[in-house]
Structure formats: C-alpha cells, structure tokens
Rosetta silent file (secondary structure, phi, psi, omega in degrees, C-alpha in Angstrom):
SEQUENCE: XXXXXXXXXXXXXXXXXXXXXXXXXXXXXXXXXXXXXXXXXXXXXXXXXXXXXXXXXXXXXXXXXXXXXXXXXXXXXXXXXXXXXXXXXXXXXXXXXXXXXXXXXXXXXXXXXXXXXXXXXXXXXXXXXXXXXXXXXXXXXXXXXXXXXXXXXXXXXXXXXXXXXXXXXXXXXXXXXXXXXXXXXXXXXXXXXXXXXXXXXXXXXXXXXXXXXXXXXXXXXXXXXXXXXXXXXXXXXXXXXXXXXXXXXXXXXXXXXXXXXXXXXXXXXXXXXXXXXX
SCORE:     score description
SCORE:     0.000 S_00000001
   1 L     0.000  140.560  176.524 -174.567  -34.121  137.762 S_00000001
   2 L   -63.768  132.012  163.244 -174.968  -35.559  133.997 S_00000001
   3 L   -42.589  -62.250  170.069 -178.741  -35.221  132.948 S_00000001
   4 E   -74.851  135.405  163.422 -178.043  -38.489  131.425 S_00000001
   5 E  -176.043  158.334 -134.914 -176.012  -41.316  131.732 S_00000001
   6 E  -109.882  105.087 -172.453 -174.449  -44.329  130.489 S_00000001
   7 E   -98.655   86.205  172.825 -174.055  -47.556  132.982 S_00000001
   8 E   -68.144  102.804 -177.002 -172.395  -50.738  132.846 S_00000001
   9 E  -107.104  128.864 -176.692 -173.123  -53.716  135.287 S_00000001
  10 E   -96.741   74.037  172.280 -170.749  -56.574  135.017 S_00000001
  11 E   -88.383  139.577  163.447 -172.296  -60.232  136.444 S_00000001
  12 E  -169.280 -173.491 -161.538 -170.744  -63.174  136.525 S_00000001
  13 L  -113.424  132.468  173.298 -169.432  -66.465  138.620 S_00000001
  14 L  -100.830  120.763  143.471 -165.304  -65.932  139.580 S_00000001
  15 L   -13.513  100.467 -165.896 -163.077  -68.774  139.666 S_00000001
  16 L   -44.815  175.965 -167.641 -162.649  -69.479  143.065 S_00000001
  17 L     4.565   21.741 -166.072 -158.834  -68.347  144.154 S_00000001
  18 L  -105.893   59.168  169.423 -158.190  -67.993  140.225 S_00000001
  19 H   -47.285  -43.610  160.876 -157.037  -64.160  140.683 S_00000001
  20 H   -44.694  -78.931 -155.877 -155.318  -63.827  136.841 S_00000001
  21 H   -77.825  -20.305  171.125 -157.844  -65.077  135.119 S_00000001
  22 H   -71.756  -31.133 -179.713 -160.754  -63.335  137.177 S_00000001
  23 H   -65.029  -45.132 -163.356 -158.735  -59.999  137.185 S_00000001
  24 H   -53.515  -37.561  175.818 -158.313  -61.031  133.118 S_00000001
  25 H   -88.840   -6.783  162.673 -162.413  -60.816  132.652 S_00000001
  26 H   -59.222  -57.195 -156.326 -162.829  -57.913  134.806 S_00000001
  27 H   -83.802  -34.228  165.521 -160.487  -55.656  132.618 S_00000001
  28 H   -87.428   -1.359  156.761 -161.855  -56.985  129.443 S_00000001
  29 H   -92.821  -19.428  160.038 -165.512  -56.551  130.228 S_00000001
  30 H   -45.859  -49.902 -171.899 -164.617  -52.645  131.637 S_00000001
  31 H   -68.873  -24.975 -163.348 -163.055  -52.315  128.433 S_00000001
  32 H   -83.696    7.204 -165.841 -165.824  -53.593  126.144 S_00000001
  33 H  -106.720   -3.812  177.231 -168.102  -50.902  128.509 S_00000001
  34 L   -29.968  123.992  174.289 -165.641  -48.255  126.724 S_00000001
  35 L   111.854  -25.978  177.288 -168.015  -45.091  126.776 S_00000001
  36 L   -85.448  153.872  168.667 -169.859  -45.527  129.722 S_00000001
  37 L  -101.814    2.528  147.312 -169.602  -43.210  132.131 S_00000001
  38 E  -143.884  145.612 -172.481 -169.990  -45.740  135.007 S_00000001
  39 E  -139.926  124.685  170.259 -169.211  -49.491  135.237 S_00000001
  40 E  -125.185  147.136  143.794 -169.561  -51.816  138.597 S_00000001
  41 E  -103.545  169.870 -171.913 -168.388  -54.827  139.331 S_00000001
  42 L  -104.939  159.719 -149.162 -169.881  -57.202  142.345 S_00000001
  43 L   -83.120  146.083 -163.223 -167.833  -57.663  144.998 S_00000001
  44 L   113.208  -16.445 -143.574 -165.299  -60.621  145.479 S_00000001
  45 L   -77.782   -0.211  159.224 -164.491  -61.215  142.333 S_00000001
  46 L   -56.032  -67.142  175.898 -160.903  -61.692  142.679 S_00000001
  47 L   -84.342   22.047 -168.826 -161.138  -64.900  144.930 S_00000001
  48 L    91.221 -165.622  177.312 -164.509  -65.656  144.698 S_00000001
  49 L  -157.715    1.019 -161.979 -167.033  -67.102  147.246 S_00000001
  50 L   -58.494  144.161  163.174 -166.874  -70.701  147.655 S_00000001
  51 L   -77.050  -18.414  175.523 -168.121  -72.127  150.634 S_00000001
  52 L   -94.349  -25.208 -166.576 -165.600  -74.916  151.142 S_00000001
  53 L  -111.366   16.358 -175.103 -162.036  -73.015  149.834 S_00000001
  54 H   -35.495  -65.760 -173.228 -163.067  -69.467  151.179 S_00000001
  55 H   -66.132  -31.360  149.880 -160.377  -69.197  153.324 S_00000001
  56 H   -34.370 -104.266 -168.352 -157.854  -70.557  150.888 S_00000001
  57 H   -25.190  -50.462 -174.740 -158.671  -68.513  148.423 S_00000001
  58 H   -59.002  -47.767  168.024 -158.756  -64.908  150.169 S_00000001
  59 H   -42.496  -65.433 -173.907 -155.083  -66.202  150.931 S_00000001
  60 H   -55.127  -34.070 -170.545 -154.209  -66.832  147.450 S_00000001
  61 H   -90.594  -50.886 -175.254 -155.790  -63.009  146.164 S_00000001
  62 L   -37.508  134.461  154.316 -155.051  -60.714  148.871 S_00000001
  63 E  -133.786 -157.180  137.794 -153.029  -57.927  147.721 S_00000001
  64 L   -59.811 -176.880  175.132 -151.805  -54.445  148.927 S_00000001
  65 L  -164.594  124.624  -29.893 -153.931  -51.446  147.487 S_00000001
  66 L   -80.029  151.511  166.901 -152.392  -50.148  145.612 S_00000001
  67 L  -127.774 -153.750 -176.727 -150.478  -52.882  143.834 S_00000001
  68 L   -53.108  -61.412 -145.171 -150.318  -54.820  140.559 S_00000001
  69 L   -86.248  -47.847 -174.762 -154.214  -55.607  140.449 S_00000001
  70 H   -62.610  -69.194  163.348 -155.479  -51.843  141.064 S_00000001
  71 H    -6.214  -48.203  147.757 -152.652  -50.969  138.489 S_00000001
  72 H   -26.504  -84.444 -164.048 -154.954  -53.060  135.756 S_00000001
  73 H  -104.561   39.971  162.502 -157.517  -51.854  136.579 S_00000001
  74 H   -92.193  -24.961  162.621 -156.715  -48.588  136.647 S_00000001
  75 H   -54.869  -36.942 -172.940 -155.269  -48.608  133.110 S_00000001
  76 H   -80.384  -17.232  163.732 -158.391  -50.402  132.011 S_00000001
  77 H   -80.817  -37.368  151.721 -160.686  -47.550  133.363 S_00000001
  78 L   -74.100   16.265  166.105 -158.702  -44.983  131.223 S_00000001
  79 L   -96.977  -31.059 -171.765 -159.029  -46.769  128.488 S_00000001
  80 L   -74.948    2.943 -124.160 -162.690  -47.444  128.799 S_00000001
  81 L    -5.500   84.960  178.570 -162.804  -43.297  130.030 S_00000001
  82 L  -131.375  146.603  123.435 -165.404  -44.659  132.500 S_00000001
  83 E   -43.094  161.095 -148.655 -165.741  -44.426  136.350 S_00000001
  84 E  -140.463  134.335   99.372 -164.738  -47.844  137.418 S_00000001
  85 E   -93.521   89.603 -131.728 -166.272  -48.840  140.740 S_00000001
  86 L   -82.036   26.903 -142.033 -164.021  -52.096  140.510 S_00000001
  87 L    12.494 -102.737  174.402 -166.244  -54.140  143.112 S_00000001
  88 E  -146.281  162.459 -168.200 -164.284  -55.253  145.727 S_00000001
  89 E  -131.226  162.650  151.157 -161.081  -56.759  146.293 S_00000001
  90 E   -47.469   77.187  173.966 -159.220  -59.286  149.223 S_00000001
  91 E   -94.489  161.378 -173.028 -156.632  -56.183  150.337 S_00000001
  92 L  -119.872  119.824  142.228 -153.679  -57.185  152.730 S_00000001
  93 L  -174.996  126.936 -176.132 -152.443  -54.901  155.424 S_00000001
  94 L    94.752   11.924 -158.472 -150.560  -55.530  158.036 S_00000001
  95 L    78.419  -21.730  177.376 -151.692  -59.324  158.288 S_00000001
  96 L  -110.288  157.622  169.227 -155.056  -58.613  158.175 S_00000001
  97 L  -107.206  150.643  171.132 -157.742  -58.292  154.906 S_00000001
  98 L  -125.923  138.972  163.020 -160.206  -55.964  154.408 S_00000001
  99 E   -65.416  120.067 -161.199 -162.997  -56.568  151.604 S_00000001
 100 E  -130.404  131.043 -170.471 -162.332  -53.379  150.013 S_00000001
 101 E   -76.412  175.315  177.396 -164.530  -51.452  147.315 S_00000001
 102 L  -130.129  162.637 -172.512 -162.238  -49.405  144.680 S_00000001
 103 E  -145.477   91.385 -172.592 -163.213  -46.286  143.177 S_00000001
 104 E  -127.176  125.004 -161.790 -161.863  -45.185  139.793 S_00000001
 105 L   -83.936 -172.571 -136.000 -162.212  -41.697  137.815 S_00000001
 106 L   -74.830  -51.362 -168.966 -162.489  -41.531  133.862 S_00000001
 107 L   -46.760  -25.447 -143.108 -158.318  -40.692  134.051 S_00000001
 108 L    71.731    8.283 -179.292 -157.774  -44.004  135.651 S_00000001
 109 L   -85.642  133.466  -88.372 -156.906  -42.429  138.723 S_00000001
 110 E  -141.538   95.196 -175.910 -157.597  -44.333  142.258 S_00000001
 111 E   -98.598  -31.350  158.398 -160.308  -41.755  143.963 S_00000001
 112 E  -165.855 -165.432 -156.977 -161.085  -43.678  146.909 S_00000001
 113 L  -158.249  114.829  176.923 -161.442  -46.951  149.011 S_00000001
 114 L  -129.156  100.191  162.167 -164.622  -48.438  151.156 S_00000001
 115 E   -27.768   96.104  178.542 -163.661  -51.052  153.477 S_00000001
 116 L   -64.192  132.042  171.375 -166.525  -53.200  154.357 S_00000001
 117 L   -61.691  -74.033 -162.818 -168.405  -52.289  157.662 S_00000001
 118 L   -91.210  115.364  177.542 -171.001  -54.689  158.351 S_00000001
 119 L   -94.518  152.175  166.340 -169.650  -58.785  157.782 S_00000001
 120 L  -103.870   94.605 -164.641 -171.752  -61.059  157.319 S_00000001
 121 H   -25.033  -63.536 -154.813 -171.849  -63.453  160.187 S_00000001
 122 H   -40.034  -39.427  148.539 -174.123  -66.459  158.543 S_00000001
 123 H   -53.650  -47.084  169.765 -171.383  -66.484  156.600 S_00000001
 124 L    97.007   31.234  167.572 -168.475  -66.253  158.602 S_00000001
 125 L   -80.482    7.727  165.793 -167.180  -63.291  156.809 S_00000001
 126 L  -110.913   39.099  165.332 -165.664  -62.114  160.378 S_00000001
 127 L  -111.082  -25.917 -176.744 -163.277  -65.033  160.313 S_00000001
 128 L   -97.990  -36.430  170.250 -161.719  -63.943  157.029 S_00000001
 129 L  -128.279  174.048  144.364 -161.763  -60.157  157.196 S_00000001
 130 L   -89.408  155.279 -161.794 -161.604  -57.058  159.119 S_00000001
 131 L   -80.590   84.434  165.970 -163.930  -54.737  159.526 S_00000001
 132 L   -38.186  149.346 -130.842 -164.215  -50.917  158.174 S_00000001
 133 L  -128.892   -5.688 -147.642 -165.195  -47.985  160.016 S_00000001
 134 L  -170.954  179.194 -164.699 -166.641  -45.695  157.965 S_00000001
 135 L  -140.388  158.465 -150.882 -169.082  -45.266  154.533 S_00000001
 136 L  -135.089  123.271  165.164 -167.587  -43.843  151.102 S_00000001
 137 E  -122.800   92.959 -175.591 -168.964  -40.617  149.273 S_00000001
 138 E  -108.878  116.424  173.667 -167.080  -39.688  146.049 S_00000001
 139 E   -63.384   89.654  175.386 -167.181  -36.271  144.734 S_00000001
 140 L   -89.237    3.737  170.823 -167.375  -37.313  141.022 S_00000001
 141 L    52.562  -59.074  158.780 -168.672  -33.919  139.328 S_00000001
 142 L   -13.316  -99.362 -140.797 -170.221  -36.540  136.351 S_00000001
 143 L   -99.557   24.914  167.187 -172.345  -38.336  138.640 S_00000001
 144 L    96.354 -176.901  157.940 -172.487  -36.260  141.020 S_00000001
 145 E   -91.080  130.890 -150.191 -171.483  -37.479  145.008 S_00000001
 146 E  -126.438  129.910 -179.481 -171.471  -41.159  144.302 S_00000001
 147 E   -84.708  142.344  155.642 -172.084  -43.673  147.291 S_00000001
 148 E  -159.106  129.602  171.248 -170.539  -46.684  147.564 S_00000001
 149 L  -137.185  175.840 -170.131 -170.950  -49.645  149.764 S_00000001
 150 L  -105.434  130.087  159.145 -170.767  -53.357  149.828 S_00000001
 151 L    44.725  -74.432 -159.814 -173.201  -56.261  149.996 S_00000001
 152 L  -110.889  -18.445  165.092 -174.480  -56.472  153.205 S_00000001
 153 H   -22.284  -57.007 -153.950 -173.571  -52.633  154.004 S_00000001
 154 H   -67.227   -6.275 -147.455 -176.515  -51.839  151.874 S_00000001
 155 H  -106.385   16.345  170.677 -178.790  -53.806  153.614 S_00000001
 156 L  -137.171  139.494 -150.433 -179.685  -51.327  156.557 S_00000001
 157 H   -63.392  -40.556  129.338 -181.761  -48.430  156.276 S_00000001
 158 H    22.548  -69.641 -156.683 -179.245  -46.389  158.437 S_00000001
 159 H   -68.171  -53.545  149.031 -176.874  -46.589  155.641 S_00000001
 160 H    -8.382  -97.890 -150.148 -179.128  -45.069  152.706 S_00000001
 161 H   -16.184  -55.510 -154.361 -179.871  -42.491  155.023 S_00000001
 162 H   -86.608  -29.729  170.664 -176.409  -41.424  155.940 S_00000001
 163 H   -44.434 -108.638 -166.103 -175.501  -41.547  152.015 S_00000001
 164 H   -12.226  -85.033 -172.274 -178.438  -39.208  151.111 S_00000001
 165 H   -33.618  -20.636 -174.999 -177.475  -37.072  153.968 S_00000001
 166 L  -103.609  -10.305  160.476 -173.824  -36.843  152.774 S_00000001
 167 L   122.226   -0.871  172.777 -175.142  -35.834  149.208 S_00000001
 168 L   -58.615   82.637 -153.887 -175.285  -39.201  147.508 S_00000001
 169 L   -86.828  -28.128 -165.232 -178.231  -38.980  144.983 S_00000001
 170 E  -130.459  120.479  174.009 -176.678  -42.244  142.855 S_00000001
 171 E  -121.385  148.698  150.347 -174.821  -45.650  145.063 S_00000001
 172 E  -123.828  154.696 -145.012 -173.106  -48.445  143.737 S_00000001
 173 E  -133.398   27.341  162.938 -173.412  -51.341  145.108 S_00000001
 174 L    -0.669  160.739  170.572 -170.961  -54.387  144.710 S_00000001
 175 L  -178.803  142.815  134.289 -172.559  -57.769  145.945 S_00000001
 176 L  -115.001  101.506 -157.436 -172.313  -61.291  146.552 S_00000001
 177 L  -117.335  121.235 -179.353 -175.952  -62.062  147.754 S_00000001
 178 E   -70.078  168.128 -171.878 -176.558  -65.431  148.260 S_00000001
 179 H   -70.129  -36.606 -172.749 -179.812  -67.297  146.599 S_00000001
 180 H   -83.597   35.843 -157.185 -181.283  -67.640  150.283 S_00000001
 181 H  -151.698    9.275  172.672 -181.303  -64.019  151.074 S_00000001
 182 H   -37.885  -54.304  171.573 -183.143  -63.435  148.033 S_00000001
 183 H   -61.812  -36.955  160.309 -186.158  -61.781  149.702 S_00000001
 184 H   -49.226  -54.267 -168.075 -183.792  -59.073  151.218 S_00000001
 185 H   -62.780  -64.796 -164.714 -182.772  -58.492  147.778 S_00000001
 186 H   -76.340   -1.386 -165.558 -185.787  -57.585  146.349 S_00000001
 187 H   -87.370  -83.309 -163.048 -187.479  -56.436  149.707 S_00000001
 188 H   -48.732  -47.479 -160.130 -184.983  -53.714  151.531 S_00000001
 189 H   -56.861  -45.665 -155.344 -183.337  -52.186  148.197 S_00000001
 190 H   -77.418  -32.451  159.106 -186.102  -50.891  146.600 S_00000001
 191 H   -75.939    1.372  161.847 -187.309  -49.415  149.709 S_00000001
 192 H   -67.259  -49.620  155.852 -183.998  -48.049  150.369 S_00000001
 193 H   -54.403  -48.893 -171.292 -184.465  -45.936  147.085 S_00000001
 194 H   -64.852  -76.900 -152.710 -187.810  -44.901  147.363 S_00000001
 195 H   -25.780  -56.795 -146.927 -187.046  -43.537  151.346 S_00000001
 196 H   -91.350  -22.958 -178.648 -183.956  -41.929  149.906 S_00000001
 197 L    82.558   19.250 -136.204 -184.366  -40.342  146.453 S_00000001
 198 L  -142.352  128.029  138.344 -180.836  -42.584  145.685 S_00000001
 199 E   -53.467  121.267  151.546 -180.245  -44.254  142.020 S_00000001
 200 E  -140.118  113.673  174.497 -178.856  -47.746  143.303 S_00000001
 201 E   -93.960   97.960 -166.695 -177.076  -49.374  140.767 S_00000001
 202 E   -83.500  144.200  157.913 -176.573  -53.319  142.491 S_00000001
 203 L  -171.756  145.991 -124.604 -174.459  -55.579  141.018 S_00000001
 204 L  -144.792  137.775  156.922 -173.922  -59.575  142.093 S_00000001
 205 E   -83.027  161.854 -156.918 -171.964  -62.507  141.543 S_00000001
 206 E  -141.352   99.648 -179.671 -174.509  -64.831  139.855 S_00000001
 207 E   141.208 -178.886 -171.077 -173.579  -69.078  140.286 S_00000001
 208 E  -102.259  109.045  138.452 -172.517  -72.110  142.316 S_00000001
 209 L  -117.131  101.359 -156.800 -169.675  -72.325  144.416 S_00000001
 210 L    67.936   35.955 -166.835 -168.792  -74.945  146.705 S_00000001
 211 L    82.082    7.776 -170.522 -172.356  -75.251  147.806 S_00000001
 212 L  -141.064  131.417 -164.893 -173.052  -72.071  147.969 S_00000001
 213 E  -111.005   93.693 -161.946 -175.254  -69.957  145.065 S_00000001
 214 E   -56.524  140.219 -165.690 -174.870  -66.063  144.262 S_00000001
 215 E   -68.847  -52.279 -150.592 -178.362  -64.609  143.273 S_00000001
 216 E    66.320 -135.440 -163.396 -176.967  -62.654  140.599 S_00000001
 217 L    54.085   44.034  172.755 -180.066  -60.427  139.254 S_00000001
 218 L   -66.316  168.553 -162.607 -177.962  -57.275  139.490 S_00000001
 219 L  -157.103 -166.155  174.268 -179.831  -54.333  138.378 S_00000001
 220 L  -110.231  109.795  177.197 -180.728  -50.577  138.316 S_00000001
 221 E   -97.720  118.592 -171.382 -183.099  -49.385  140.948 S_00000001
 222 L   -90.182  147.298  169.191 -184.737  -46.018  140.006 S_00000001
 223 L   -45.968   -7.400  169.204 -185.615  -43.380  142.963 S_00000001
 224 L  -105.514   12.065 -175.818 -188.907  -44.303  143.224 S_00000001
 225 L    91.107    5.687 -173.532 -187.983  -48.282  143.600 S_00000001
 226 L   -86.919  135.824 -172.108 -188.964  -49.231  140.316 S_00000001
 227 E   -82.012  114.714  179.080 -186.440  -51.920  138.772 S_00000001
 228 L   -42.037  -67.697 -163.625 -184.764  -50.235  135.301 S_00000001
 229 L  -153.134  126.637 -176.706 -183.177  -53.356  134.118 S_00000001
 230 L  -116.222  134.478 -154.909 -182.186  -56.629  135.555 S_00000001
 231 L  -111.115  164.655  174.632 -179.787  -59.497  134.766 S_00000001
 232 L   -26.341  139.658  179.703 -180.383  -63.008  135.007 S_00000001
 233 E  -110.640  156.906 -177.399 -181.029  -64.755  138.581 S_00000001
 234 L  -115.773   89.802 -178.443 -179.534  -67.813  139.185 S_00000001
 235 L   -55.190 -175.572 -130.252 -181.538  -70.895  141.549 S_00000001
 236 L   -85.237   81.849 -167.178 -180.407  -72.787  143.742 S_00000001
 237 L   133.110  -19.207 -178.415 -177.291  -75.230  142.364 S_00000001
 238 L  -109.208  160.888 -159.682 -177.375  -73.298  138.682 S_00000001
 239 L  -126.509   97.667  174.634 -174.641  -71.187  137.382 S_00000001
 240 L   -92.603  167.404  156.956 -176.216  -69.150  134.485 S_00000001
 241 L   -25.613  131.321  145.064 -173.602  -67.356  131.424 S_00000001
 242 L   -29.164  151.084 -154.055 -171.991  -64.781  132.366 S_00000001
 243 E  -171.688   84.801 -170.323 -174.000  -61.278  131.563 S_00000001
 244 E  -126.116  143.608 -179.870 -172.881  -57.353  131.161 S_00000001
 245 E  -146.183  154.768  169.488 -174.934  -54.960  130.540 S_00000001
 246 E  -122.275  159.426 -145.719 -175.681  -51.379  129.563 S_00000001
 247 E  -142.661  140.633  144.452 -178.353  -49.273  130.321 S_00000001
 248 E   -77.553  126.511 -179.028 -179.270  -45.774  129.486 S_00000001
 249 E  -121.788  120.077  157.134 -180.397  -43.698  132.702 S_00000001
 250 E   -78.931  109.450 -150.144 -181.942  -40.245  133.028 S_00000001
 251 L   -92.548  -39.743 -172.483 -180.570  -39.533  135.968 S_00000001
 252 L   -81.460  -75.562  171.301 -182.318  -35.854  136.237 S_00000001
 253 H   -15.000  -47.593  167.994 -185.977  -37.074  135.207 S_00000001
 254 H  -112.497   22.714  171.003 -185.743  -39.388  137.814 S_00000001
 255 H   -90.348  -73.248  178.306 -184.318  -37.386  140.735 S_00000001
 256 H   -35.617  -59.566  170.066 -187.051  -34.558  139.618 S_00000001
 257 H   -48.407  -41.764  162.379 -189.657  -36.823  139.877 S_00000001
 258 H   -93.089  -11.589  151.588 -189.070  -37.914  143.508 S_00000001
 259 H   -49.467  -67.649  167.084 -188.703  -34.517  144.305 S_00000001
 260 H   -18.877  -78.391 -176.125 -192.222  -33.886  143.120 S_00000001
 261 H  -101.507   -2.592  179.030 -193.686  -36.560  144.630 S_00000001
 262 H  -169.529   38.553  143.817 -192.129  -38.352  147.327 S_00000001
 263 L   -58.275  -56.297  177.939 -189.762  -35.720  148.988 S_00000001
 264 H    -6.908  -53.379 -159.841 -192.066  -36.066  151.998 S_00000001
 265 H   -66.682  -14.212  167.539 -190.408  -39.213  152.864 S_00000001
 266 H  -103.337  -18.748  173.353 -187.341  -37.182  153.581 S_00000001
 267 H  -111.808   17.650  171.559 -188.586  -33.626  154.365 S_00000001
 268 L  -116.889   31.156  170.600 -191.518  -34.678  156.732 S_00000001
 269 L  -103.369  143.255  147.101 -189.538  -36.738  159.347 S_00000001
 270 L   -88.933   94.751 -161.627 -189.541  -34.953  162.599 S_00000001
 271 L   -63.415  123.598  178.791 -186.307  -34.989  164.222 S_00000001
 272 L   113.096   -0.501  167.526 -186.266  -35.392  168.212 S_00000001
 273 L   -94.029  144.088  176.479 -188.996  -37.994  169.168 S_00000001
 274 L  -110.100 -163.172 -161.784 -188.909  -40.041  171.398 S_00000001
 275 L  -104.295   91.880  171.446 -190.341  -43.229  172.562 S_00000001
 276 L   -72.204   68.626  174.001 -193.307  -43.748  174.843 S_00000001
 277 L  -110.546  114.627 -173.908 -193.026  -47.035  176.411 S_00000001
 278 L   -84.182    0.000    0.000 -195.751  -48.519  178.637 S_00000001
C-alpha cells in the first residue's frame, strides 16, 4: 500500500435522466483529478434520483456493462492515471437493472463490478432494481485491497466487518443519502471506521430532486473516525454548486496509529458466545 496518497471526491446534483450530459461532467471532473491516485464518484449519477421521474429515468440510462458509458470512462481514468471508482451506474441485463459500482485501474482497465446488496425500501429502490449477492474487494497493489460498496450497503456494521476481514484497510463509498437520513450519515460511518481500522472515503449526490434532497457532505473518514475533509451539505429544498475535491492522505500514519491504539476493537472480540436469555 502507498504510504501516501492522493484522493479525489467528486459531489454534485445529476440531471435527472440527462445521461450525456451527466456522463459529460463525470469524465471532465476525473480528468481535472489527473494525478490522483484515487477518484470516486457518488452513486446514481447517470440518471439521477428524482423522486417523481425515478422510474423514467433508470429507463432512459440503463446500459450494458460494458458498453459505450464504461468505455468513457475508462479512457478518462487513463488519462487522469487514477483509480476511478466511477460511482454507480443503471446496468441492464437481461431485463432487469442492477445499481452497479465500477472499478477502474490507473491503465483504464475495468477491474471489477459491485452490484448493490441491500435496496433501500423507504425508497422503493426494490421496484427499480435488482439486488446483488455479494461485497467487492479489489486487489489494487497502490491502495492496497480496496472495498467498495454502495449507499445503503455501508450502512451495516456486518459489512465493515466482512471488508476488514477480506483485507480492505481503505472503502469507497458511492452515495445518494438523502437529507433525512442525515443522522445515519454522521452516526454509523464514523463508527464503522473506528471498529474497523478502514479509511472510508464517502462520496454523495448533494441537491433537490423532485422533492427529494441528497445530503451531499461527502468526505474522508480517517481510521479512528475523525472527519479529514468534508464538502458542502445541502438542507432541505437547497441545491448547493457543484464541489470536487482533493485531499492529501497518509494512509500509513493513520493505519499505524489504530494499530497502536485501538486494535483491541478487532483483536479482543471473542468468537463463539452465545446468548443467555431469561
């Protein structure tokens, strides 16, 4: 794993069903991230999120994987040489979509694909997609084995776990996190990190669509839960500017440090108790 390393998070509000031009600002904020050695996007961002055209939209975007839109942006990830985790896209197969994260090394080449597991009823995100099976671990020799899950994936302590256990020290994190779910955001993540020893680099659609308002405040989350750097949040009905940013991380400093100190929380579990109920 790089001691060091250079991060790009890319927030902003996507035209609902307006895949060209959302694909067009994806590939030119990767490129203007030339140099990093990782860049996320939040998840959706081809169609969007709107609460009234959802279903529209996902229609309008779906594509195969791979097709024409991974083809971008895999040319725009060798040009940037960056890992690309691409947020997520509407893929079509077979009749059905899956919200699907992308994974892209420095070459531009297409290193894996994490389906989202867990939909998010309140939404109604099982009326629109199907469901994935499985959790994502990418040997990236950079950054190390690099986690990746989606939005509400992240949101159960379970999942952490089973990263960390599969060697993930550093996750991205795609997201469209709504304003009213806000408390989640800042509550579970940060304890997800500390439990885990895990880098989680989050990153959120941020604005109003169709009634319905993306937090934004993507960020950095350090292994002990402390927030690096954070982008704008947006309340309830406002749309702020668009917002990418790059961050320097010492990635070793702050793995070594929760080693030190707060390994416990992971080598002090006792495996094999049960439950005493009376």
């Amino acid at each position: 794993m790089l001691a060091r390393a250079s991060v790009g998070l890319v927030q902003w509000l996507p035209r609902p069903g307006d895949g060209a031009a959302n694909l067009e600002h994806a590939v030119a904020q990767i490129e203007s991230l030339a140099g990093c050695d990782l860049v996320v996007l939040p998840e959706l961002w081809p169609n969007g999120c709107d609460g009234v055209t959802a279903a529209e939209d996902v229609r309008a975007c779906a594509e195969p994987v791979p097709g024409p839109r991974t083809a971008a942006l895999a040319a725009a990830a060798r040009a940037a040489r960056s890992w690309v985790v691409a947020g997520s896209v509407p893929e079509s197969v077979d009749g059905r979509v899956y919200n699907t994260a992308l994974v892209f090394d420095r070459g531009g080449q297409m290193r894996g694909t994490h389906r989202k597991a867990h939909l998010y009823t309140p939404l109604h995100e099982h009326r629109l997609y199907a469901a994935g099976d499985s959790l994502l671990v990418v040997d990236t020799g950079d950054l190390g084995p690099l986690g990746v899950v989606t939005c509400f994936d992240g949101d159960f302590p379970e999942v952490a776990r089973s990263l960390a256990r599969a060697g993930a020290r550093v996750v991205a994190h795609p997201a469209a996190y709504e304003v009213a779910a806000e408390s989640w955001w800042d509550r579970l993540y940060p304890a997800n990190a500390l439990a885990n020893g895990q880098w989680w680099i989050s990153v959120n659609q941020c604005g109003t669509n169709g009634g319905v308002t993306q937090l934004g405040a993507s960020r950095v989350l350090s292994p002990q839960g402390d927030t690096v750097v954070e982008a704008v949040r947006a309340r309830d009905g406002e749309s702020p500017a668009a917002q990418t940013i790059r961050v320097e991380l010492d990635l070793a400093a702050g793995l070594a440090a929760w080693e030190q100190h707060c390994s416990v929380l992971r080598d002090g579990a006792r495996p094999g108790i049960g439950v005493t109920r009376v």
